[in-house]
C-alpha positions in Angstrom: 70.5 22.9 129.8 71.1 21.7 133.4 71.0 17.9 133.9 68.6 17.4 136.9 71.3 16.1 138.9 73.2 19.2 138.6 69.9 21.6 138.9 69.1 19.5 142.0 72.7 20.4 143.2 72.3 23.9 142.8 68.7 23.6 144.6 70.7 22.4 147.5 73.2 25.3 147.3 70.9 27.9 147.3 68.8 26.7 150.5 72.1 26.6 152.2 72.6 29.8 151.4 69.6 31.4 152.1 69.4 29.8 155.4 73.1 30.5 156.4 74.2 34.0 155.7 75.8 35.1 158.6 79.1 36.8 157.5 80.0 39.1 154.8 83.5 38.4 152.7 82.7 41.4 150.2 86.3 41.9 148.6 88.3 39.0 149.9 90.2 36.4 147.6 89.7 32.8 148.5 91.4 29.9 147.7 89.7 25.9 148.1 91.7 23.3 147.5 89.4 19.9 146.9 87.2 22.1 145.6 84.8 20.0 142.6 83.1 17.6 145.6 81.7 17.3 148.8 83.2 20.1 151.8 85.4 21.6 149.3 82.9 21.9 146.5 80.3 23.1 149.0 82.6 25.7 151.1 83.6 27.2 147.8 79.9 27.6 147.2 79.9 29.4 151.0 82.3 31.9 150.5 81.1 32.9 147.0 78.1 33.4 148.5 79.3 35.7 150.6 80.8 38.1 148.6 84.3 36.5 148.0 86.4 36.2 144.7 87.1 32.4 144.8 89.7 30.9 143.5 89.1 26.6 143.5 91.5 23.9 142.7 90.8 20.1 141.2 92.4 17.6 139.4 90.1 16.8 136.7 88.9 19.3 134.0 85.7 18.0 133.8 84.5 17.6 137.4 86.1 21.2 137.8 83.6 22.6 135.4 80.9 21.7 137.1 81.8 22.4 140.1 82.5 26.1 138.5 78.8 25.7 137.3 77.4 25.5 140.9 79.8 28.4 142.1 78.8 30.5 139.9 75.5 30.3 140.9 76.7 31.1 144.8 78.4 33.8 143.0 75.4 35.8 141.2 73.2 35.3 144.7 75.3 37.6 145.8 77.3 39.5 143.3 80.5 38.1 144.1 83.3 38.7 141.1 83.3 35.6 138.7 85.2 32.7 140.7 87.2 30.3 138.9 88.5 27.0 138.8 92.5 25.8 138.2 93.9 22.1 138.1 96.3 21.0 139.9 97.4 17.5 140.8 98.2 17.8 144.7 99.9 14.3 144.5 103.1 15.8 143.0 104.7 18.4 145.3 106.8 19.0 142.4 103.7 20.4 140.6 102.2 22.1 144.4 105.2 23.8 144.4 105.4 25.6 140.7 101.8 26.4 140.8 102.0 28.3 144.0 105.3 29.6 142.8 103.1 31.3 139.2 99.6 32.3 141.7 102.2 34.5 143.8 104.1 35.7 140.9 100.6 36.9 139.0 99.7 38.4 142.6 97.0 36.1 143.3 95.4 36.8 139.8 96.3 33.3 138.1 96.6 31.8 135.1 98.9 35.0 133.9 96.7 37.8 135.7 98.3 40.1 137.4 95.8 42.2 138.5 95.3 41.1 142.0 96.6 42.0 144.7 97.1 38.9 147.4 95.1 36.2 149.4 92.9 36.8 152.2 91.2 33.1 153.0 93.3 29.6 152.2 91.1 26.8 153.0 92.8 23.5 152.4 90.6 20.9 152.6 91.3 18.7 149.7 91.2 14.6 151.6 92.1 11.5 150.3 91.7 8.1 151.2 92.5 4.6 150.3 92.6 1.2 152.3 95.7 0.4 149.9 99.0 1.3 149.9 99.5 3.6 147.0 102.9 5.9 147.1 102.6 9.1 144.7 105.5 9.8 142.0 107.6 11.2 144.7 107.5 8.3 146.6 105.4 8.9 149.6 102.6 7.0 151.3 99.7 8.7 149.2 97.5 10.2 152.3 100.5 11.3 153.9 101.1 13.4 150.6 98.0 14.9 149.5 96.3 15.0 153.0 99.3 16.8 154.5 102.7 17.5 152.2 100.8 19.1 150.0 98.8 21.7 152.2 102.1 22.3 154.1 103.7 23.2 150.9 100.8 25.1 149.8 100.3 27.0 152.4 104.2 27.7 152.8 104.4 29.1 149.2 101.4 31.0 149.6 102.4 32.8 152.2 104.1 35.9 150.2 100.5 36.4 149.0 98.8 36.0 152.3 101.1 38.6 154.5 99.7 41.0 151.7 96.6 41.2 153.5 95.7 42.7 156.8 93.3 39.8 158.0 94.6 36.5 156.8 93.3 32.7 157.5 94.4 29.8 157.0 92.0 26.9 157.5 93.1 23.5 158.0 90.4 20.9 157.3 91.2 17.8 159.7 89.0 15.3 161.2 88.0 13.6 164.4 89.8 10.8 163.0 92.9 12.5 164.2 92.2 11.7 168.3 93.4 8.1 167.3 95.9 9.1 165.1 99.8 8.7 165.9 102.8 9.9 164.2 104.6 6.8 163.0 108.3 8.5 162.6 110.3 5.6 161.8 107.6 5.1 158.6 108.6 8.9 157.4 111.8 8.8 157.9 112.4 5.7 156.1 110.2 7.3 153.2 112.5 10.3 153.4 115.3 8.1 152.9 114.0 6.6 150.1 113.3 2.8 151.5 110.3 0.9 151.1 107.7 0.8 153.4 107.9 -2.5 155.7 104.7 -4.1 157.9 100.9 -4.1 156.8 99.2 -1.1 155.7 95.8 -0.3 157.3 94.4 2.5 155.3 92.4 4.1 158.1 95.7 4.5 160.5 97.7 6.7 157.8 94.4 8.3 157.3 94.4 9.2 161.1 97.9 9.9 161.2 97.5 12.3 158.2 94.8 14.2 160.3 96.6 14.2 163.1 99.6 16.0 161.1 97.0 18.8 160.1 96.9 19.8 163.4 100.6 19.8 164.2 100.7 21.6 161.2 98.6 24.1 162.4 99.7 24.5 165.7 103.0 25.4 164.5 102.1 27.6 161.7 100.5 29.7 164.4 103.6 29.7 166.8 105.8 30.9 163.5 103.0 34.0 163.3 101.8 34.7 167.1 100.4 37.6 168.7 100.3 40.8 166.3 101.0 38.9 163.2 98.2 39.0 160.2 97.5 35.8 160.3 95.2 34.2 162.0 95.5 30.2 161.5 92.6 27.7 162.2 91.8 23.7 162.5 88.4 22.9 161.2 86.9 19.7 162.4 84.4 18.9 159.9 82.5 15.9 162.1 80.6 13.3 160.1 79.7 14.6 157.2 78.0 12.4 153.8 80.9 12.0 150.7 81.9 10.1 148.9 85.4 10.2 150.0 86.3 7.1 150.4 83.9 5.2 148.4 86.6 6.8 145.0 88.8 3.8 144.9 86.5 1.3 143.6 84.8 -1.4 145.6 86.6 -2.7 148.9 85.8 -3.9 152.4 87.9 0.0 153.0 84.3 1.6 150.7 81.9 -0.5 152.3 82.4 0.7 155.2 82.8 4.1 154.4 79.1 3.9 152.6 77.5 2.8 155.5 78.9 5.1 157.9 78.9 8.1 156.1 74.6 7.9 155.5 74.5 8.9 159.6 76.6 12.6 158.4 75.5 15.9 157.4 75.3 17.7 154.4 78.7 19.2 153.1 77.1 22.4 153.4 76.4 22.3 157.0 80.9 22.2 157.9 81.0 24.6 154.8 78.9 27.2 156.5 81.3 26.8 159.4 84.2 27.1 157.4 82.9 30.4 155.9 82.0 31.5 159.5 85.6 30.8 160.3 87.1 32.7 157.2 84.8 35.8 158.1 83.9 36.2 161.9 85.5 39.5 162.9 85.6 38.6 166.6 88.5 35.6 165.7 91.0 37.7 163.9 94.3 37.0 166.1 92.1 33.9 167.7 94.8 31.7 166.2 95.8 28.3 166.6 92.2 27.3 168.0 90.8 23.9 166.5 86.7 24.6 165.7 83.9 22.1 165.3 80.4 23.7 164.7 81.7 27.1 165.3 82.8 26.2 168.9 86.1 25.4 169.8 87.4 22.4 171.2 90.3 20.5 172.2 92.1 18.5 170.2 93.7 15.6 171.1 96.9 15.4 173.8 99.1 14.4 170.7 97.7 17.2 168.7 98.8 19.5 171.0 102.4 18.5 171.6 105.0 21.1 170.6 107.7 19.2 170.1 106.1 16.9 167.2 104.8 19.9 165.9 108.3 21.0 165.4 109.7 17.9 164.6 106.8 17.5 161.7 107.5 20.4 160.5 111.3 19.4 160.3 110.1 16.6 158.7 108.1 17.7 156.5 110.7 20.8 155.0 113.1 17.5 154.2 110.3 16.0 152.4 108.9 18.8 150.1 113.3 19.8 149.7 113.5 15.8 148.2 110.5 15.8 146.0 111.5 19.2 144.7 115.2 17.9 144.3 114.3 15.1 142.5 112.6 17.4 139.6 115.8 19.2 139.5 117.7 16.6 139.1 115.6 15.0 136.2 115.6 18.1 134.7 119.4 18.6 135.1 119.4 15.1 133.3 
C-alpha cells in the first residue's frame, strides 16, 4: 500500500507527464545518475515515460526503491521495458570506475545481463553540496569529486557502450552557478599531489567551480567527437529549481539559505522535461557542444568557453581519476 507521500509523488509524476509528452525514446537505454531525488529522480521518470529502458543510479538501497516505485509507474504510462535501479557510491572513483568497467562488459544489461546491446542517453546529473570541507576516501575536495571526477570518469568508461549506438547523448547537468565559478588550479594540483588543502573553504565557490568544470568538460568531450561522430554532447542548465540539495547536510547557515531560496524554483519536473527533450529531439543530433536552458540555447559564461582550460581540465582530471585508481591498486597489491 502506497504511503500518501509517495501516492502524492506519483500524482505529481503523472501530471508531468500528461502535460509534457513531446518526444518519443521508444527503444533507447538510459542511464541517470542521482537518480532517487529531485532532477534526477524526476528526469528518470521523463524518459521512462517516454518509451526508454532506464537504467538509474543511487547510493542508498532504500531511497533507490522508491524512487524505482515512482519509475515504474512512468514506465507502465507508457509501456516502457521495466527500468531499474543500481547503487553506486560516486564518491569513490575507485568504485565509478569498476562499475562502469561490469555495465560495458554485460553490454549495457547490468548486474550480470548480457543481453543488451549499448547506451543511447547518459544523463549525469547526480549534485552535491556542502558549506564544509569534506574530502572523499580518495582525497579530493568532495564537490569537486562527485559533481565532476565522477561524471568525467563515468562518462569516459561508458563510452565503449555509447559509440554502439547511432544517436548518442551525453547530458551534462550544470548550473547557473557556474557564470561565477573559477577554476582554482593551484587548489587541484596540490590535491593531485596529495597536500592538504590551505585557506578558508566557502562551500558555494567549489560548488561554482564544480559547475563550471561540467562545462569545460563538455566542451571538450565535444571537440574529442566533432562533426560526423555519433555523439552528440550537451550542457543542461537546470535554473532554479525546488530540492533539497543542499538542505542534506544537516542544519547550517550553508541549509538555511539554501531553504529559502530554493521555495522561488520550479518543480524538478519542469528541467526533467527539458532533459528528456534534449535526449530525444531529432533536429539536435550533431547539435553538439551547445549549453540548453528551457530548451533554448544559451551562452555560457566566457570561462566556460575557454579551450585551453577545457584542455587543461581534462589533463587534470585523467591525473586525478589515474591516482584514485592507483591507490586501489596499490592497496590491493598490499
Amino acid at each position: 500500500m502506497l504511503t500518501k507521500s509517495r501516492g502524492r509523488g506519483i500524482v505529481d509524476t503523472m501530471k508531468a507527464i500528461k502535460n509534457s509528452q513531446d518526444v518519443s525514446l521508444a527503444g533507447k537505454r538510459c542511464l541517470v545518475t542521482g537518480a532517487t531525488s529531485g532532477i534526477g529522480l524526476a528526469a528518470a521518470c521523463a524518459l521512462a515515460a517516454r518509451g526508454a529502458a532506464v537504467t538509474g543510479l543511487g547510493r542508498d538501497k532504500t531511497r533507490a526503491a522508491r524512487a524505482l516505485e515512482r519509475v515504474r509507474a512512468a514506465a507502465r504510462s507508457s509501456g516502457a521495458p521495466e527500468p531499474r535501479y543500481e547503487i553506486l557510491d560516486l564518491s569513490s572513483l575507485s568504485a565509478v570506475a569498476s562499475w562502469a568497467d561490469n555495465f560495458v562488459a554485460s553490454g549495457g544489461g547490468g548486474s550480470g545481463r548480457s543481453t543488451a546491446r549499448g547506451l543511447d542517453i547518459l544523463v549525469n546529473c547526480a549534485g552535491l553540496y556542502s558549506d564544509r570541507r569534506t574530502c572523499t576516501e580518495e582525497g579530493y575536495e568532495s564537490q569537486f569529486a562527485v559533481n565532476h571526477l565522477a561524471h568525467f570518469c563515468l562518462t569516459l568508461g561508458l563510452l565503449p557502450l555509447l559509440e554502439l549506438s547511432p544517436d548518442a547523448r551525453v547530458i551534462t547537468v550544470s548550473s547557473g552557478s557556474h557564470y561565477y565559478g573559477r577554476i582554482r588550479w593551484q587548489e587541484l594540483e596540490r590535491s593531485l599531489r596529495g597536500e592538504p588543502a590551505r585557506g578558508i573553504y566557502i562551500g558555494i565557490r567549489a560548488y561554482e567551480q564544480s559547475k563550471l568544470a561540467n562545462v569545460l568538460f563538455s566542451d571538450r568531450l565535444a571537440r574529442l567527437h566533432g562533426a560526423g561522430s555519433n555523439l552528440t554532447v550537451f550542457t543542461a542548465d537546470p535554473g532554479l529549481v525546488n530540492t533539497d540539495m543542499g538542505a542534506k547536510q544537516g542544519f547550517s547557515l550553508g541549509s538555511l539559505f539554501w531553504n529559502l531560496r530554493r521555495r522561488g524554483g520550479t518543480s524538478p519536473e519542469q528541467p526533467a522535461g527539458a532533459l528528456a527533450w534534449l535526449a530525444g529531439e531529432a533536429s539536435l543530433k550533431g547539435k553538439t557542444g551547445l549549453y540548453w536552458r528551457d530548451r533554448a540555447e544559451l551562452t555560457p559564461s566566457l570561462r566556460a568557453q575557454n579551450h585551453a582550460d577545457a584542455d587543461r581540465l581534462w589533463s587534470l582530471s585523467e591525473a586525478m581519476v589515474a591516482r584514485a585508481l592507483g591507490q586501489k591498486e596499490g592497496a590491493h597489491a598490499r
